[in-house]
Backbone as CSV, one residue per row, in Angstrom:
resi,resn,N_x,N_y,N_z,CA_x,CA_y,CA_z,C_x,C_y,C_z
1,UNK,4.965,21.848,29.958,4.905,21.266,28.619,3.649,21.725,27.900
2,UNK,4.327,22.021,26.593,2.941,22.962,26.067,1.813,21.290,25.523
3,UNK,0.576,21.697,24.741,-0.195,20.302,24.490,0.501,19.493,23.162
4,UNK,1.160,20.635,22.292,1.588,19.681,20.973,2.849,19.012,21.899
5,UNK,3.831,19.420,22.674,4.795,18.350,22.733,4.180,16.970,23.778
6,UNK,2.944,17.305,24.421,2.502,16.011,25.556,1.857,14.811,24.376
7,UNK,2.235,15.221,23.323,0.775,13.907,21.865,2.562,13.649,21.516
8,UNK,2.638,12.286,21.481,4.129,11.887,20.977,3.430,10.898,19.680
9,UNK,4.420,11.630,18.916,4.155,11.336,17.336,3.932,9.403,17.214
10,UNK,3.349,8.641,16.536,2.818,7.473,16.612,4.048,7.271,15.651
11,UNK,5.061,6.401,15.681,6.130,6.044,14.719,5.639,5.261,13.665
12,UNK,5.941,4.998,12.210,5.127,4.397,11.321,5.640,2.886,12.051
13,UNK,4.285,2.150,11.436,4.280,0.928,11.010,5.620,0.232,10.174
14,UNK,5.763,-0.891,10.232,7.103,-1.346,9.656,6.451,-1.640,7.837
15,UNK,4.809,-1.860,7.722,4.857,-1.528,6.549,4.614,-0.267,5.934
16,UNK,4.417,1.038,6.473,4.050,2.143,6.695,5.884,2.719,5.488
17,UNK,6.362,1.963,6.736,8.177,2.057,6.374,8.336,1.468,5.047
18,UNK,8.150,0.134,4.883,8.434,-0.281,3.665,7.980,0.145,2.250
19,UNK,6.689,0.965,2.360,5.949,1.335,1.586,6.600,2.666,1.446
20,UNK,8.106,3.255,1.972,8.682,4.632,1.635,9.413,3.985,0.763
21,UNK,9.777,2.671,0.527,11.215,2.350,-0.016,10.968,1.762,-1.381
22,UNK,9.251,1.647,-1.733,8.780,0.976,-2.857,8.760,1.869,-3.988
23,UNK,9.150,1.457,-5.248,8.984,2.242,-6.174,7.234,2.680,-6.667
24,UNK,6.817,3.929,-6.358,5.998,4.129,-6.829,4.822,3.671,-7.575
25,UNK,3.530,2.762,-7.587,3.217,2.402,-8.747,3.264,0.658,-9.024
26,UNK,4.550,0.011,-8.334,4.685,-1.361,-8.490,4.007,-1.690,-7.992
27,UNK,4.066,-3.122,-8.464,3.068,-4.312,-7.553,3.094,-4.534,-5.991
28,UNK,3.975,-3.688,-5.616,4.713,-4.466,-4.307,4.298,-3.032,-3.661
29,UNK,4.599,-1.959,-4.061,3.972,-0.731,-3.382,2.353,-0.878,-3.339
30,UNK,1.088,-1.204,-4.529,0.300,-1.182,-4.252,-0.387,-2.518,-3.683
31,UNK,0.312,-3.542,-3.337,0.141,-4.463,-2.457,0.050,-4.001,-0.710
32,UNK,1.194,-3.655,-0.896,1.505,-2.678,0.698,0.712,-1.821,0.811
33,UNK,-0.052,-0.809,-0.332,-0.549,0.166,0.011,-2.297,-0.392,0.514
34,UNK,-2.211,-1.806,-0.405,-3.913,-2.301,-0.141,-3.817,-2.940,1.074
35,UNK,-2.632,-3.098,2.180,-2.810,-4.154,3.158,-2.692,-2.926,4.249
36,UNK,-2.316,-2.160,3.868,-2.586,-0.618,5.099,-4.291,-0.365,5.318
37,UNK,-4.531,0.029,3.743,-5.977,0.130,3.757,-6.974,-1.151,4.480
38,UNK,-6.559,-1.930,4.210,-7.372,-3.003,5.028,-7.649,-2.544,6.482
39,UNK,-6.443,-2.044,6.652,-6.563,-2.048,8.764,-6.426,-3.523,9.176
40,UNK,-7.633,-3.491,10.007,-8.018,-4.797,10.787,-8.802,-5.710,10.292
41,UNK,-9.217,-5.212,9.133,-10.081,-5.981,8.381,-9.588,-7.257,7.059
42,UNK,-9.880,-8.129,7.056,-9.216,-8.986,5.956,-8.958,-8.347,4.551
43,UNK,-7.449,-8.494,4.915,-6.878,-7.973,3.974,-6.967,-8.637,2.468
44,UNK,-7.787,-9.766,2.158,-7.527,-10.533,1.049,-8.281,-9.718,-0.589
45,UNK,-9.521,-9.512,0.306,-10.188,-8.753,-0.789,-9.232,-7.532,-1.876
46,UNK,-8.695,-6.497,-1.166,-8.519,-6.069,-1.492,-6.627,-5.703,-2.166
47,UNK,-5.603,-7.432,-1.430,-4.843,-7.800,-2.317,-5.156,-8.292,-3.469
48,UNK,-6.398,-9.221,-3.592,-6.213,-9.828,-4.968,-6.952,-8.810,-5.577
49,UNK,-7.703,-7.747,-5.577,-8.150,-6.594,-6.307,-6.834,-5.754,-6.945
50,UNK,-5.714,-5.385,-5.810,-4.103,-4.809,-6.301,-3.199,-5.544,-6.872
51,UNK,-3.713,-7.271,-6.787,-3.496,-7.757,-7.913,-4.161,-7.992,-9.316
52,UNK,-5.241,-8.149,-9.497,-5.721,-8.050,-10.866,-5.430,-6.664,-11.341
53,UNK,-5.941,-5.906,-10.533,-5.297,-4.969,-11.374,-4.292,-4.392,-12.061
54,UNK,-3.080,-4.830,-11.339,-1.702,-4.691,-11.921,-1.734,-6.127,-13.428
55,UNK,-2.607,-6.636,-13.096,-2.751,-8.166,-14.160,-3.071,-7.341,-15.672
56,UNK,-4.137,-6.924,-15.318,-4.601,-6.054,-16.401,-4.556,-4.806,-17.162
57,UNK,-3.214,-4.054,-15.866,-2.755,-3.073,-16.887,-1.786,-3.684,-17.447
58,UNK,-1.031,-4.915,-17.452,-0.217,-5.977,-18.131,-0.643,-6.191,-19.453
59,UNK,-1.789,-6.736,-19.296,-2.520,-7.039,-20.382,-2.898,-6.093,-21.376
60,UNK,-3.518,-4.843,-20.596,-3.624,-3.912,-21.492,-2.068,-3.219,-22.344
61,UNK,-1.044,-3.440,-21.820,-0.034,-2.603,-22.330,0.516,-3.596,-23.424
62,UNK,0.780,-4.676,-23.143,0.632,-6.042,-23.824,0.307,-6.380,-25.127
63,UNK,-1.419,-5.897,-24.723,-2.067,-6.151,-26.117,-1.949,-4.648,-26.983
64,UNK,-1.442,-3.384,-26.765,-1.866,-2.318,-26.921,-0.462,-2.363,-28.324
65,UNK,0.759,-3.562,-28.382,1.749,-3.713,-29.002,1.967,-4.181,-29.891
């Protein structure tokens, strides 16, 4: 067995997965995408950060009308 086939590919995460099926851009993709980034670390900071921010491009598109 050569060395690339003895490293067996790490299968994604089930949110790894869900985050293929999210539309681009939504709240729900960059929710998923901020709770990957977390790792092991508390994830809170940086949901309610992928949430205000989606708050405020709301606001901005909102008021921009």
């Amino acid at each position: 067995m050569s060395e690339d086939e003895q490293i067996e590919e790490v299968p994604p995460s089930n949110l790894e997965r869900l985050q293929g099926h999210l539309k681009k851009d939504s709240l729900a993709a960059n929710l998923v995408a901020a709770r990957i980034a977390a790792g092991d670390a508390d994830p809170r900071p940086a949901l309610r950060k992928a949430m205000f921010d989606r708050i405020d491009a709301l606001k901005a598109k909102h008021d921009s009308v």
